[in-house]
Structure formats: C-alpha cells, structure tokens
N, C-alpha and C positions, 0 to 999 in steps of 0.2 A: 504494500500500500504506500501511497507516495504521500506528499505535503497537501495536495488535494483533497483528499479524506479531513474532516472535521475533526475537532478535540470534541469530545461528547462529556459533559459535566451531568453527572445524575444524581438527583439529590432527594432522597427518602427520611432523611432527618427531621425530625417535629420541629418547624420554627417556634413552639410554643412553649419547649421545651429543653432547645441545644443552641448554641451559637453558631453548631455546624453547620444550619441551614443557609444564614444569612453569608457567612464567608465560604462556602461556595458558590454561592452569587457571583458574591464580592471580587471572589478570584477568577472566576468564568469573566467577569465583565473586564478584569485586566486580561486575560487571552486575547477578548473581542478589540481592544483597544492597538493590540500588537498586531491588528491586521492578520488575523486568524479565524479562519470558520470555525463557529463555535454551535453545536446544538444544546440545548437545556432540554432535559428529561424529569419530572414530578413522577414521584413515585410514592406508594404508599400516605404517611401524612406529611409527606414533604410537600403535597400540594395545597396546603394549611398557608403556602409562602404569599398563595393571593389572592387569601381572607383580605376582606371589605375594611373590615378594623384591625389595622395593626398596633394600637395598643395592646393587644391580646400575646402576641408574639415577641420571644424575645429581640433585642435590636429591630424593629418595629420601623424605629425612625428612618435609620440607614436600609429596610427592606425595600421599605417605598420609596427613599433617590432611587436605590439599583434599580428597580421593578421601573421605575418611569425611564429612566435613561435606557435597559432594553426594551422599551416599546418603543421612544422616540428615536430604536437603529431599527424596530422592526424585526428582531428578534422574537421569531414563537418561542413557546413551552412547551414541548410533547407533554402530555397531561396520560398517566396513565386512566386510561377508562374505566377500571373497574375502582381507581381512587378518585374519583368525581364526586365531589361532594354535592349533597342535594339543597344545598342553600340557594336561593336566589340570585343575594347580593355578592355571591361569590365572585371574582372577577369582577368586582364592578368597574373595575377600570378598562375593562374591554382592552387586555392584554389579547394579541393574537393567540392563539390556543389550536394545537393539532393534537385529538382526541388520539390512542394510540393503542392496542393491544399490547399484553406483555409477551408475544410470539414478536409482535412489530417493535418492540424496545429489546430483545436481543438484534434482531438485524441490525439496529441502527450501532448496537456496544461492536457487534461485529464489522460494521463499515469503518468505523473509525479508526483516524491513527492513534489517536491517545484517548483512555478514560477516564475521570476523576469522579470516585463513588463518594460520597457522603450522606 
C-alpha cells in the first residue's frame, strides 16, 4: 500500500468518560493538517463525541473546536451503525456522517496505511 491509502483514526473511547476520545481527535486533526488523508471511524460509544451537549463529555470545550474545524474541511465520520444512537438532537451540528457496517469498518482498517485505535 503506498502514501495514497488514508491514516484511519478509530475511536471507540467514551468521550464521557476518557480523554482518549477527544485526543484522538485532537491528533487525527494534526495528520489532517500535515496534508494527509485522514478517515475518522465512531465506534461503539465513541460516537457519544457528537452529542448535542458537550458539557456532558469530558474536554467538551476542545471536542467542539475539533468537531467544527473537521466539518468546516468537510471531513465525515464513519458512524458505526449499529452505535447510532436514537436521540434526535444527536448530531445536531449536521456533521457529515457515512453510516457504516462493522464488515464495512474492517475494509476500511484494511485499506489503510496507518491505524490509530483509541
């Protein structure tokens, strides 16, 4: 696989729970910055990262710069599907979002040059 292949950052961490969430972010968005294809992968309650109220989360403050600064490059989320949460106001920031199988989130671990699990 050459440099064309994406770094795929997957992040299953409870933002409401760990700091692991929000600094995978945090470090996926310095890859994006170094001019590097980068995908984000939510998995499990790691898709907790774009809850409507980030008070609730830890680093909360800093979730929502990252989370605004990857929409305004237009960066999705693979969302895994079966961790959809059924809230409404989920998302309410109309983050781009590609719904995903976890048969469709190995392919993607597999395409990539690099992973970074969290």
């Amino acid at each position: 696989m050459g440099d064309s292949q994406p770094v795929l950052v997957l992040i299953s961490a409870d933002p409401r729970r760990s700091h692991r969430a929000n600094e995978a972010m945090r470090i996926g968005l310095g890859i994006v910055s170094g001019e590097n294809e980068v995908s984000f992968v939510l998995s499990g309650p790691g898709v907790h990262l774009l809850d409507a109220d980030t008070d609730d989360l830890i680093d909360g403050d800093d979730i929502a710069k990252f989370r605004a600064t990857l929409r305004t490059l237009g960066i999705p989320f693979h969302v895994e599907e079966a961790s959809r949460p059924p809230e409404p106001d989920w998302n309410a920031d109309g983050h781009p979002l590609r719904f995903v199988s976890a048969t469709a989130i190995v392919d993607l671990v597999r395409t990539s040059r690099r992973v970074l699990v969290f």
